[in-house]
N, C-alpha and C positions, 0 to 999 in steps of 0.2 A: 612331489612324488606321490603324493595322499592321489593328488586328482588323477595321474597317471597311473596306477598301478593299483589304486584301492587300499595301500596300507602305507604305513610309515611308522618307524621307530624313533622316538624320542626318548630323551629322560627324563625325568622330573622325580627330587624327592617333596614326598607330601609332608604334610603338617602331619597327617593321622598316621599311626604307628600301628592300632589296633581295628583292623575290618572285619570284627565280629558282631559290630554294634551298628543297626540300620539307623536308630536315631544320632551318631554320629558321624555314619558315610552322610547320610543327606544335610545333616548341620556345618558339617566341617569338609567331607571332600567336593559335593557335589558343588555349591560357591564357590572351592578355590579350585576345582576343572573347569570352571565356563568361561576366565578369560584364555585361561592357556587353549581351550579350544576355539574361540575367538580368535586368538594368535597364530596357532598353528596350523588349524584349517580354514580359516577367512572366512571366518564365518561372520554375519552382522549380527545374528540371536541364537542363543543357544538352547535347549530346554532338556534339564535333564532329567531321565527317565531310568527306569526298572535297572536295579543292581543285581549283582551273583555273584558271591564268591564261591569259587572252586579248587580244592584240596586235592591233588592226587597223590599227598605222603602219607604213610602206614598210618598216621597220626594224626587223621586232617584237623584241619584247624576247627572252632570253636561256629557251627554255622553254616559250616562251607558242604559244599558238596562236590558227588566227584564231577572230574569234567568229562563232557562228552568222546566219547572213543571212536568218534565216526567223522566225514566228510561231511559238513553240511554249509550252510548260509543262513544267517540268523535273518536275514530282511526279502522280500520276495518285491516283483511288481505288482502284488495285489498286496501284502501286507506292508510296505512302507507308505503307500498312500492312506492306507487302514489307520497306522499309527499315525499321520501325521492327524486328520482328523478325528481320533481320539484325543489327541492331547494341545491341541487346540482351540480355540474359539470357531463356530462354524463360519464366520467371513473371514478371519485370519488363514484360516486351513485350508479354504477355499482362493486365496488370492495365494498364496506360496504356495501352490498347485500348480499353478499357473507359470512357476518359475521354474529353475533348478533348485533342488535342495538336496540335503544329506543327510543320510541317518549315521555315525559315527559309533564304532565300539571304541571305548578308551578301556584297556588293560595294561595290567599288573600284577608284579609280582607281591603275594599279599604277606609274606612270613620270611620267605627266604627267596634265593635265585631259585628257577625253575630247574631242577633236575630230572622230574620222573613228569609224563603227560603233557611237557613241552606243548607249546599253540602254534601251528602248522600253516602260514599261510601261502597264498600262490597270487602271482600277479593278474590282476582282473583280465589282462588284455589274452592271458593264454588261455581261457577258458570259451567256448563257443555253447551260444547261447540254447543250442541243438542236443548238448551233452547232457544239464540238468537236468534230471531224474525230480521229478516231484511225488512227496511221499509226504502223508498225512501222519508223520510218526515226529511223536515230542516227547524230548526224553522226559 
C-alpha cells in the first residue's frame, strides 16, 4: 500500500512513553524505528533524520508545537534529492541517486489519540502533478 498510494497505517507501540525529550527520541525511538521501517517499507538502510513533535490540544505537550493548518508536501523533486545528499556520504548519495529511493514520514500519536488537528492524507495517485502550487512559505 506504502508504494501505491504513498501512505500506510500500522501500529506499533514504542518503548518511549515520553517525546519531549530529543536526547531520548534519537536514543531510544529513532533505533527501534529503523527495523520496523526496514520491515514495513523494504527497505535495505534506513537513516533517520529531523524529528517534530506537534500538539494541537489547549495544553500542548512539553516541546511540541502546533501542527500545520494547511495542504502541503514535506519533500519536493528538488528537495528529496537535497536531503538525500545532505545526509549522506558524497559517493553513497551519489550512487542511490541513481536508484529508487524513499524519503518516509513515520507518525504518531505522541500523548493521546488524535482528536483535534487530525493528519489528513490523500492517495498519491489522485493528485496530478499540474495541480501543485509551489510556494516558498515554511511555517
Amino acid at each position: 500500500m506504502l508504494d501505491r498510494s504513498g501512505f500506510e497505517l500500522r501500529r506499533h507501540v514504542s518503548a518511549l512513553n515520553e517525546f519531549s525529550s530529543d536526547t531520548l527520541i534519537k536514543g531510544v525511538y529513532y533505533p527501534e524505528s529503523e527495523p520496523i521501517l526496514r520491515k514495513w517499507a523494504g527497505a535495505k538502510h534506513v537513516v533517520m533524520f529531523d524529528h517534530a513533535t506537534h500538539d494541537g490540544a489547549q495544553s500542548p505537550a512539553p516541546g511540541a508545537s502546533e501542527p500545520l493548518r494547511y495542504v502541503h508536501n514535506d519533500q519536493t523533486f528538488v528537495t528529496g534529492p537535497r536531503r538525500v545528499r545532505d545526509l549522506l556520504p558524497v559517493h553513497e548519495a551519489a550512487e542511490l541517486l541513481k536508484r529508487r529511493y524513499a524519503i518516509v514520514n513515520l507518525r504518531r500519536p505522541i500523548r493521546h489519540e488524535v482528536d483535534l488537528s487530525p493528519l489528513a492524507l490523500c492517495d498519491s495517485r489522485s493528485i496530478d502533478l499540474h495541480d501543485l502550487v509551489y510556494t516558498n512559505e515554511v511555517a
